[in-house]
ROLUM-427375 format. One record per residue (C-alpha): residue number from 1; residue in one letter; x, y, z. Coordinates in Angstrom, 2 decimals, decimal comma. Last residue first. Layout:
+------+--------+---------+---------+---------+
! migu ! badren !    east !   north !      up !
+------+--------+---------+---------+---------+
!  NUM !      A !       X !       Y !       Z !
...
+------+--------+---------+---------+---------+
***
This chain:
+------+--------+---------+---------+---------+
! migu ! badren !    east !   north !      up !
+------+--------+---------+---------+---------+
!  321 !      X !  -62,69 !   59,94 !    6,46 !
!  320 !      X !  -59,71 !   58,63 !    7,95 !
!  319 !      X !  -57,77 !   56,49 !    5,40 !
!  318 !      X !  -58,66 !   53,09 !    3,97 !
!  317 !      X !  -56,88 !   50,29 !    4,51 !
!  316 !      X !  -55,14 !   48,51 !    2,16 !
!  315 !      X !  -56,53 !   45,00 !    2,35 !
!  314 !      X !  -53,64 !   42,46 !    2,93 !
!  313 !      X !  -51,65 !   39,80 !    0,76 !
!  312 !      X !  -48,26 !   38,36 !    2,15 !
!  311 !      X !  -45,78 !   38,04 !   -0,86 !
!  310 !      X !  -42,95 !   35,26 !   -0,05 !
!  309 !      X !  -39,74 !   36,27 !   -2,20 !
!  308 !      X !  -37,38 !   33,95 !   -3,62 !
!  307 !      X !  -33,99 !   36,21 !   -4,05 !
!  306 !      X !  -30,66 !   36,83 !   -6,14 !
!  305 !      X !  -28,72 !   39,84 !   -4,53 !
!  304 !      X !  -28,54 !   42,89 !   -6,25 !
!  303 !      X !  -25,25 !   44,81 !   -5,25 !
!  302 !      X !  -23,29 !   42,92 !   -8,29 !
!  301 !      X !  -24,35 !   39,59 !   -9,23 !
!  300 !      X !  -22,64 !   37,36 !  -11,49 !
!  299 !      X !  -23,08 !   35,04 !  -14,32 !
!  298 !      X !  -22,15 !   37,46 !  -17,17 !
!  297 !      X !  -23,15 !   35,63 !  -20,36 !
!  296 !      X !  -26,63 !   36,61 !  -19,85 !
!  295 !      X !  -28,94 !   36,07 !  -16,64 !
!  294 !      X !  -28,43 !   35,30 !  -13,42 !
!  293 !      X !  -30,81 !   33,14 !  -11,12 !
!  292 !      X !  -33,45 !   33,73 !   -8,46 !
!  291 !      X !  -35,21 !   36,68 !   -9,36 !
!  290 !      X !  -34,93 !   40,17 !   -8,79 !
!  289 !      X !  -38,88 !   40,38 !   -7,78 !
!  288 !      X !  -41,24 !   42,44 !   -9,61 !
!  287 !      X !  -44,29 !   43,66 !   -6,97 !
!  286 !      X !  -47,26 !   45,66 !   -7,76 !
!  285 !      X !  -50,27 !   48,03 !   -6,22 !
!  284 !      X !  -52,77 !   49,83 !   -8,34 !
!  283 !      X !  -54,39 !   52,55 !   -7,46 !
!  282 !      X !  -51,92 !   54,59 !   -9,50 !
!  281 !      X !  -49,17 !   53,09 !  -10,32 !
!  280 !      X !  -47,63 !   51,86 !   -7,16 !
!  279 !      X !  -44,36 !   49,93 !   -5,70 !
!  278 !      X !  -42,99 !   46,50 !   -4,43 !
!  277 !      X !  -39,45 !   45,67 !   -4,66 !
!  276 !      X !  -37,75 !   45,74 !   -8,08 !
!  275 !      X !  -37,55 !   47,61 !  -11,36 !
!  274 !      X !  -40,83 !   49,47 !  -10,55 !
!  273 !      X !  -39,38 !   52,09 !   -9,57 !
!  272 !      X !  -37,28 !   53,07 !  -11,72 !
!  271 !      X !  -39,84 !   53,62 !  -14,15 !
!  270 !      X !  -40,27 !   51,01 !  -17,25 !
!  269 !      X !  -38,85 !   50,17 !  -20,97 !
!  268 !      X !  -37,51 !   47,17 !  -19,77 !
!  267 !      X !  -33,60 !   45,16 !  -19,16 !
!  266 !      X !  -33,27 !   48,60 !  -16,89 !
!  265 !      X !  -29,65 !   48,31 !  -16,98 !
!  264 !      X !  -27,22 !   50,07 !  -14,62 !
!  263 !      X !  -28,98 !   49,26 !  -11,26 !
!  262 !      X !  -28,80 !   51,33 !   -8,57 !
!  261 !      X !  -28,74 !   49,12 !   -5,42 !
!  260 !      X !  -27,32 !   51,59 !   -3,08 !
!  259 !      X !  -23,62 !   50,67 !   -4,07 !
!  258 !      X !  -24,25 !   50,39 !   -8,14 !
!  257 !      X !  -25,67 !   47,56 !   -9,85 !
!  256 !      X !  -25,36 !   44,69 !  -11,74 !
!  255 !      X !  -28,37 !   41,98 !  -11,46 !
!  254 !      X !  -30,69 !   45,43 !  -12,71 !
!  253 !      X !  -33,42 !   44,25 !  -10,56 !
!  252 !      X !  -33,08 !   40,74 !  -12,11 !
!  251 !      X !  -35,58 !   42,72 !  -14,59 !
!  250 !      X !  -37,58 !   39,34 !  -15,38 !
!  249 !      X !  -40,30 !   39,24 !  -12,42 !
!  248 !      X !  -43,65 !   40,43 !  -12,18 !
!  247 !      X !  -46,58 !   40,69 !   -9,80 !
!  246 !      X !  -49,38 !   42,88 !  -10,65 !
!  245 !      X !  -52,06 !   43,10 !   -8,54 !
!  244 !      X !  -55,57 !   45,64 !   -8,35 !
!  243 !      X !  -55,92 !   44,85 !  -12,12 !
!  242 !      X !  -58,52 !   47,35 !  -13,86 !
!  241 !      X !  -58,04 !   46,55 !  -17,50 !
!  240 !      X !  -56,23 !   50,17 !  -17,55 !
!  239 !      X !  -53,89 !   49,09 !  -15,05 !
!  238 !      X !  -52,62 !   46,23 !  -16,68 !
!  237 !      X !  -52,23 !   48,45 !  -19,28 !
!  236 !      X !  -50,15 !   51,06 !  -18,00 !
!  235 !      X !  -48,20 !   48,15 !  -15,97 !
!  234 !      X !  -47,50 !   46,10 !  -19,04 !
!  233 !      X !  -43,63 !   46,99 !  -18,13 !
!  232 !      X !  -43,25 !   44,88 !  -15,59 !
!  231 !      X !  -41,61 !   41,68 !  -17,45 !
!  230 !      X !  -43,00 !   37,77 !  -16,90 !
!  229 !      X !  -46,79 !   38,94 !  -16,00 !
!  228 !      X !  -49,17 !   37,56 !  -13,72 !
!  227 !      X !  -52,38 !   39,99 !  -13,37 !
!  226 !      X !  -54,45 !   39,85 !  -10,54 !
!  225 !      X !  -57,89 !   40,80 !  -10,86 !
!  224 !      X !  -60,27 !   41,37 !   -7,56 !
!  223 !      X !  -64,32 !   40,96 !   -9,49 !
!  222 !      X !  -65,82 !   44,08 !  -10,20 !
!  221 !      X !  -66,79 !   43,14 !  -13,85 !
!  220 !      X !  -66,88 !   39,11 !  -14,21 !
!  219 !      X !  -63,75 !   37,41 !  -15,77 !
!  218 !      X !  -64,77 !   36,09 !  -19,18 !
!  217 !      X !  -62,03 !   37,50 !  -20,97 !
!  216 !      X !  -59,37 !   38,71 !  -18,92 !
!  215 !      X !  -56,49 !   36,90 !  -20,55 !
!  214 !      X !  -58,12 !   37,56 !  -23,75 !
!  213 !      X !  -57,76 !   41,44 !  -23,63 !
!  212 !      X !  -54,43 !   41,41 !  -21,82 !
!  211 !      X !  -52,66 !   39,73 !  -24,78 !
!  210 !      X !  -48,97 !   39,12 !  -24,25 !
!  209 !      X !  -47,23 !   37,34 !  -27,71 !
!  208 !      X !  -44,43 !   40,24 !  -28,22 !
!  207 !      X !  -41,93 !   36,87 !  -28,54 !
!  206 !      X !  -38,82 !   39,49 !  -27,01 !
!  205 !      X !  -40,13 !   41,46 !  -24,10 !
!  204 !      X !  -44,18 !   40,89 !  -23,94 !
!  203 !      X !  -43,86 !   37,28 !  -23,00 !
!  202 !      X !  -47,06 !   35,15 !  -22,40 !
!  201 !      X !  -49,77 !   36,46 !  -20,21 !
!  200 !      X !  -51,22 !   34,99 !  -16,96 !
!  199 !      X !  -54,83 !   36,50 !  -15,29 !
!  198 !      X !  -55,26 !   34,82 !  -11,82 !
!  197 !      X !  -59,04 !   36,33 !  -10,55 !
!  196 !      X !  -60,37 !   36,39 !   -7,13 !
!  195 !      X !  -62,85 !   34,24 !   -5,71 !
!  194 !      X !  -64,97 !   34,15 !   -2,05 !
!  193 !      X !  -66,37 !   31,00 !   -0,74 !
!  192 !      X !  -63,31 !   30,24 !    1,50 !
!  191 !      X !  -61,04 !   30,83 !   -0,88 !
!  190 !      X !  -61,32 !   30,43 !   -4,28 !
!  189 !      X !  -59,18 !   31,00 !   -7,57 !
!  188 !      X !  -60,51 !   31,45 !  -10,75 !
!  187 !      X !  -58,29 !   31,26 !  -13,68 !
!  186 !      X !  -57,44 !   33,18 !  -16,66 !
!  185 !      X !  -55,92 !   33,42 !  -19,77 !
!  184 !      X !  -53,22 !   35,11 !  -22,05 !
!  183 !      X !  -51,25 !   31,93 !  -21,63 !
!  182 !      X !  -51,52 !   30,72 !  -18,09 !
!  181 !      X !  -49,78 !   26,98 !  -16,84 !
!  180 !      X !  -51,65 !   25,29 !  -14,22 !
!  179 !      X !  -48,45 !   23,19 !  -12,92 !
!  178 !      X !  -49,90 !   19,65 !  -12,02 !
!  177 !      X !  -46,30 !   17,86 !  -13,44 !
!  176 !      X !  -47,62 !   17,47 !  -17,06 !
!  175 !      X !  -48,10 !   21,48 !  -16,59 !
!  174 !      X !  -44,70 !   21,74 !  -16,67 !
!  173 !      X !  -43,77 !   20,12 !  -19,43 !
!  172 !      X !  -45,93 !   21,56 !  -21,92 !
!  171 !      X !  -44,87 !   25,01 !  -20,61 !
!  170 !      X !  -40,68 !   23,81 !  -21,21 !
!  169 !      X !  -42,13 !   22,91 !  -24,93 !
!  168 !      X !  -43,42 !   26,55 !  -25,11 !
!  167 !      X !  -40,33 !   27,24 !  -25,33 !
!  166 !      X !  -38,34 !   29,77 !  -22,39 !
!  165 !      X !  -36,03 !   32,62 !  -22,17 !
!  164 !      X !  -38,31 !   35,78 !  -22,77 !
!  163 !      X !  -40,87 !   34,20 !  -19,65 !
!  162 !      X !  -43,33 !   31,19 !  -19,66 !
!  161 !      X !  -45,92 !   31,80 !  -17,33 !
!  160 !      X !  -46,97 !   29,30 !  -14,18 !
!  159 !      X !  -49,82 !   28,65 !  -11,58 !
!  158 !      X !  -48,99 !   25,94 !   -8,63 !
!  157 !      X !  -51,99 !   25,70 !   -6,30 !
!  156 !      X !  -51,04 !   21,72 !   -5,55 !
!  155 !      X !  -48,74 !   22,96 !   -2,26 !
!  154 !      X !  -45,76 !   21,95 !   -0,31 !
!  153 !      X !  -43,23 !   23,01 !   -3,09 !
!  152 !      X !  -40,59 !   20,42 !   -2,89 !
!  151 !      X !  -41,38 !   17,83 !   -6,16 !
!  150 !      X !  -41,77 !   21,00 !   -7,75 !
!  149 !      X !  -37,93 !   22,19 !   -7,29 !
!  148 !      X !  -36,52 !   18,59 !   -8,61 !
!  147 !      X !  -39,16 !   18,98 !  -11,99 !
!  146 !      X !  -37,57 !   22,14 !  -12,65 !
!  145 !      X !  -34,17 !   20,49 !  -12,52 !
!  144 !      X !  -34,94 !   18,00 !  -14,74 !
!  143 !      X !  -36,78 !   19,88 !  -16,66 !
!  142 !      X !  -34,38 !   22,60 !  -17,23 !
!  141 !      X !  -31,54 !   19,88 !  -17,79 !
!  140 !      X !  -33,20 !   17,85 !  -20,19 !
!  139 !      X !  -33,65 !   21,02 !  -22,38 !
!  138 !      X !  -30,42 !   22,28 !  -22,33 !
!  137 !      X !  -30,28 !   26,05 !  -23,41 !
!  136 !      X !  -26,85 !   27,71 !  -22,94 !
!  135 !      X !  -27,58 !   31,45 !  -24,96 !
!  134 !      X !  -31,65 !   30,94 !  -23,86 !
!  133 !      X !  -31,27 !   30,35 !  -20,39 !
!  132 !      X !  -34,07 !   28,34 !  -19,35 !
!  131 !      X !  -36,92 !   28,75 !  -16,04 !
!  130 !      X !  -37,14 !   32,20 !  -17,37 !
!  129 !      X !  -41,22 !   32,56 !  -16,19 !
!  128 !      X !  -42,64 !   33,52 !  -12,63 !
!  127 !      X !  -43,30 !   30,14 !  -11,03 !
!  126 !      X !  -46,23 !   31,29 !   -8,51 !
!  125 !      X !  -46,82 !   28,98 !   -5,87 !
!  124 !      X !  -49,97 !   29,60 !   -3,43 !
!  123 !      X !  -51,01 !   29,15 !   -0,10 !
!  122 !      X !  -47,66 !   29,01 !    1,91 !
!  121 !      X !  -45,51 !   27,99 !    5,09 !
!  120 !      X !  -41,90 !   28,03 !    4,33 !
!  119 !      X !  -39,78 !   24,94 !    5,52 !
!  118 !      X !  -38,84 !   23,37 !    1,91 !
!  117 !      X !  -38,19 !   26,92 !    0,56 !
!  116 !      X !  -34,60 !   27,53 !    1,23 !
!  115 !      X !  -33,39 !   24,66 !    0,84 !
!  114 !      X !  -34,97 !   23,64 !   -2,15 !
!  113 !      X !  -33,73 !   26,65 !   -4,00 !
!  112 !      X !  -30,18 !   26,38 !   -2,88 !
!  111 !      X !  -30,45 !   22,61 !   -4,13 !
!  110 !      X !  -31,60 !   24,25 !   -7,55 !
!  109 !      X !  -28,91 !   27,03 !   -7,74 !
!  108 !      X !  -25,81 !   24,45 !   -7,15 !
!  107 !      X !  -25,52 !   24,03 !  -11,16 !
!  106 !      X !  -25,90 !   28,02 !  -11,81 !
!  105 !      X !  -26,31 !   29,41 !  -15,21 !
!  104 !      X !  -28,60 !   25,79 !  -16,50 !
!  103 !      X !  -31,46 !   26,61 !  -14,46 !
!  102 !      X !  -32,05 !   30,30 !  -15,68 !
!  101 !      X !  -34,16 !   30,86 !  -12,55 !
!  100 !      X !  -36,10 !   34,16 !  -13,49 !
!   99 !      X !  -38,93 !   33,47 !  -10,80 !
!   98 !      X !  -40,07 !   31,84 !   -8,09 !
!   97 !      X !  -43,03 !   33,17 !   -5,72 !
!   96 !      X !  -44,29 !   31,85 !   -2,81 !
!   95 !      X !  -47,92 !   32,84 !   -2,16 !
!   94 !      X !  -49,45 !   34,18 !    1,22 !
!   93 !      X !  -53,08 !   34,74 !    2,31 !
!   92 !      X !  -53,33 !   37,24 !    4,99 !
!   91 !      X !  -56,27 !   38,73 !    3,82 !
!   90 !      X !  -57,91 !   36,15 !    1,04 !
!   89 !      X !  -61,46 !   35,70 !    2,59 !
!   88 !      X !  -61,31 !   39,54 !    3,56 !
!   87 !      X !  -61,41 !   40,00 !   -0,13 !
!   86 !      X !  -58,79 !   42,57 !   -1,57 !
!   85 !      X !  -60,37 !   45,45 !   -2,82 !
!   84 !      X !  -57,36 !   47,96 !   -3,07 !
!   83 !      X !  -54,28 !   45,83 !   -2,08 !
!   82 !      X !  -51,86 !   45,87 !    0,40 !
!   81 !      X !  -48,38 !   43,67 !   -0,15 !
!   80 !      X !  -46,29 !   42,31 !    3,03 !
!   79 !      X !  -42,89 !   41,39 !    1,70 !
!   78 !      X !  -40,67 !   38,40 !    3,02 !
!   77 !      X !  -37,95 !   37,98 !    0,55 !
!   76 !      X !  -35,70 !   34,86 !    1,10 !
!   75 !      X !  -32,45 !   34,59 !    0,20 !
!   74 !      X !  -30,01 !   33,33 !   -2,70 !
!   73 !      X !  -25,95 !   34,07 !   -2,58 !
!   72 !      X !  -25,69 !   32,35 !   -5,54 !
!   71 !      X !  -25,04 !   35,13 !   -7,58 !
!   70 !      X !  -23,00 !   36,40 !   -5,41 !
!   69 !      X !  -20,60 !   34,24 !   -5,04 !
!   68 !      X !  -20,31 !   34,24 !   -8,87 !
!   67 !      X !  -19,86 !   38,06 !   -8,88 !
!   66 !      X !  -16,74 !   37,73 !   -6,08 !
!   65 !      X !  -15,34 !   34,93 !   -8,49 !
!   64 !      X !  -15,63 !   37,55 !  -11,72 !
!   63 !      X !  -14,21 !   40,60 !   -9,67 !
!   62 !      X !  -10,44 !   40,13 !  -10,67 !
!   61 !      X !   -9,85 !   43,46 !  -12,32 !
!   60 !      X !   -9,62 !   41,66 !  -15,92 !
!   59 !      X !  -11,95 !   38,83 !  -15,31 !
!   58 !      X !  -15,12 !   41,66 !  -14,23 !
!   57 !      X !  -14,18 !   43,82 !  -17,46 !
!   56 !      X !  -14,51 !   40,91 !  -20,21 !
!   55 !      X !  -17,51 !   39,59 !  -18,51 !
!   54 !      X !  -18,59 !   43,14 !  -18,61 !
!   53 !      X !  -17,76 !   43,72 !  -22,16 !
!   52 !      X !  -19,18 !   40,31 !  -23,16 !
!   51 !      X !  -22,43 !   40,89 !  -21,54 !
!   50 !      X !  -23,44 !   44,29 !  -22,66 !
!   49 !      X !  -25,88 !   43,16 !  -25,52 !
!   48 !      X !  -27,10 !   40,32 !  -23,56 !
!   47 !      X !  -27,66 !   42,72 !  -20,48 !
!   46 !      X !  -30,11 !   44,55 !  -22,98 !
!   45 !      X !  -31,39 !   47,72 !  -23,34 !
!   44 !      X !  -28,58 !   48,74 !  -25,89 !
!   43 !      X !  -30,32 !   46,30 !  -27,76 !
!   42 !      X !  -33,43 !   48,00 !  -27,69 !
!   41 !      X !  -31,79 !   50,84 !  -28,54 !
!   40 !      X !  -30,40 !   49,12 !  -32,09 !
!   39 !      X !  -33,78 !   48,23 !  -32,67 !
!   38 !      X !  -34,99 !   43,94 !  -32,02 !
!   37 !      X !  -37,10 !   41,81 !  -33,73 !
!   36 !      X !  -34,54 !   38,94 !  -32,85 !
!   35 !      X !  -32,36 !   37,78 !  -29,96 !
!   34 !      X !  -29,80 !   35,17 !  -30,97 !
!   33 !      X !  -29,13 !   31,73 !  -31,43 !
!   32 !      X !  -29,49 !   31,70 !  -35,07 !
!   31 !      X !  -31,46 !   28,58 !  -36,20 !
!   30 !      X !  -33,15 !   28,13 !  -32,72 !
!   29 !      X !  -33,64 !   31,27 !  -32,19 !
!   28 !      X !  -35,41 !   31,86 !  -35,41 !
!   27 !      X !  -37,42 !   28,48 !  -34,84 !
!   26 !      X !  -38,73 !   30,17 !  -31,27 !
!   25 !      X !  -39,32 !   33,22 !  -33,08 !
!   24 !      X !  -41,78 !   31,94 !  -35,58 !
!   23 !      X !  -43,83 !   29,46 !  -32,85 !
!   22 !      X !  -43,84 !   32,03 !  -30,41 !
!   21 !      X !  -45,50 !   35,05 !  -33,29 !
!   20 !      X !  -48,05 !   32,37 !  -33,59 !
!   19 !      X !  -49,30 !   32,78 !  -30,38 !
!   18 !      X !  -49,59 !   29,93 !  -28,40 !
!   17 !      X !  -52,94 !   29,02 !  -27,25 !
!   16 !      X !  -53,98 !   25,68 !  -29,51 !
!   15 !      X !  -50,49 !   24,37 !  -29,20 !
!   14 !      X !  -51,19 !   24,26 !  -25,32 !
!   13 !      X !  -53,99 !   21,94 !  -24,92 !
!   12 !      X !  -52,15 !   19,69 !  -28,21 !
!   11 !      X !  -48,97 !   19,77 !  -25,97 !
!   10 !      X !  -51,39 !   18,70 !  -22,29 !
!    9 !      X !  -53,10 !   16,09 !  -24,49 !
!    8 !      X !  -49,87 !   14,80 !  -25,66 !
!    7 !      X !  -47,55 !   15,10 !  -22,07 !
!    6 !      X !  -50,75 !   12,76 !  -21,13 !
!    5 !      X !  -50,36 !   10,23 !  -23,27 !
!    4 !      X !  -46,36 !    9,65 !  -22,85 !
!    3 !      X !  -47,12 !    9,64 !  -18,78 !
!    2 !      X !  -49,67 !    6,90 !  -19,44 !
!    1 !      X !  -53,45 !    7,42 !  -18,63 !
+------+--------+---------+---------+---------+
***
């Protein structure tokens, strides 16, 4: 089958699963270039919103350059995450996770990715959504670059979700080059006899099109769920559904913050907490990276360095009885 044939049957696979609320806001976007379906506090919410004040602020005390270098400052996360129920068949299992790239911010970003990743030993890939930046998006450019990064990642387990930046057209792309791409679905995964769930939703930030209910469907009761998710803040009901992982990215983990890591913008109705690093909601245990790339006008990075983390699964371990 031709390259031209297949990028077909993988568009028509996908068309059938977008939701149609996608389809309308991609067009909006298109036409006005602009977040939509948005409050006034929601746009206080965003870095967008915020951007041209503190682009404006960074140029005029000379901190822009020092913000650039940061943002490409990229480094590995190692984090070791314990889970309730986790299969012994998948202890110790490890999956390299990529998110919130924004290709076309950062023109060195992609060889900084492939550096750092080409001698990491892994299971799994997870490409965590916001491969685009919406306010410069170049289509040629995301998948040439994306396609660049894939070429390096040492494994065929590649699962993807399209984050608050992205068209379904980059999702159509990537799967073309063996990336299973999840929208409000499932997968089964197995290891060693044993299988655990992959759940993927669409955005829930800006195209509202996440649906937990039919990304579990068909998953059998009891079974270890995982829930992959662009933006934390389905954590209530991810929770509710009865995930035991949720691992998120889009927050940047506040990209500028204060000394200590305190971030200024929350970019998601969400705890603290859960803004970056691993944490838990109740017996459930999660992890939203910082992501690789900056976001909004203001390409820079302010106490909140850029990262590709490596998540290390274990079984919690019960306490003494």
């Amino acid at each position: 089958m031709s390259i031209i044939h297949c990028k077909l049957r993988f568009k028509k696979e996908l068309m059938n699963k977008i939701h149609p609320n996608r389809f309308y806001l991609e067009d909006y976007r298109r036409k006005r270039h602009r977040y939509s379906r948005d409050s006034f506090l929601g746009r206080l919410r965003r870095v967008h919103t915020w951007s041209p004040l503190i682009h404006f602020v960074l140029r005029a005390t000379g901190f822009a350059h020092r913000g650039l270098a940061n943002a490409l400052a990229l480094k590995l996360t190692e984090v070791t995450l314990e889970s309730d129920g986790l299969p012994d068949s998948f202890d110790n299992c490890r999956i390299l996770f990529i998110a919130d790239l924004h290709i076309e911010g950062l023109d060195s970003l992609t060889d900084k990715v492939i550096e750092l990743i080409k001698n990491l030993e892994y299971d799994y890939c997870f490409l965590g959504g916001d491969y685009s930046l919406y306010n410069r998006y170049d289509s040629a450019k995301t998948k040439q670059q994306m396609q660049k990064i894939i070429k390096h990642i040492k494994t065929n387990k590649i699962y993807g979700i399209l984050g608050n930046h992205d068209y379904y057209e980059t999702a159509v792309f990537l799967q073309s080059l063996g990336v299973t791409m999840l929208i409000n679905e499932n997968v089964p995964i197995e290891r060693n006899r044993t299988t655990v769930y992959l759940a993927g939703v669409d955005d829930c930030y800006v195209f509202d099109c996440a649906d937990i209910g039919q990304a579990v469907s068909g998953i059998p009761a009891g079974s270890f769920k995982i829930l992959f998710s662009h933006s934390p803040q389905l954590y209530r009901q991810a929770q509710k559904y009865g995930f035991n992982l949720f691992i998120a990215g889009h927050t940047h983990g506040g990209q500028i913050c204060l000394p200590g890591g305190i971030p200024l913008i929350k970019s998601a109705k969400i705890p603290r907490k859960l803004i970056k690093g691993p944490w838990r909601y109740k017996n459930m245990t999660g992890f939203t990276t910082s992501g690789a790339g900056a976001s909004g006008n203001v390409i820079a990075r302010f106490n909140c360095p850029p990262e590709i983390a490596v998540l290390t699964l274990r079984a919690k371990k019960s306490g003494p009885t």
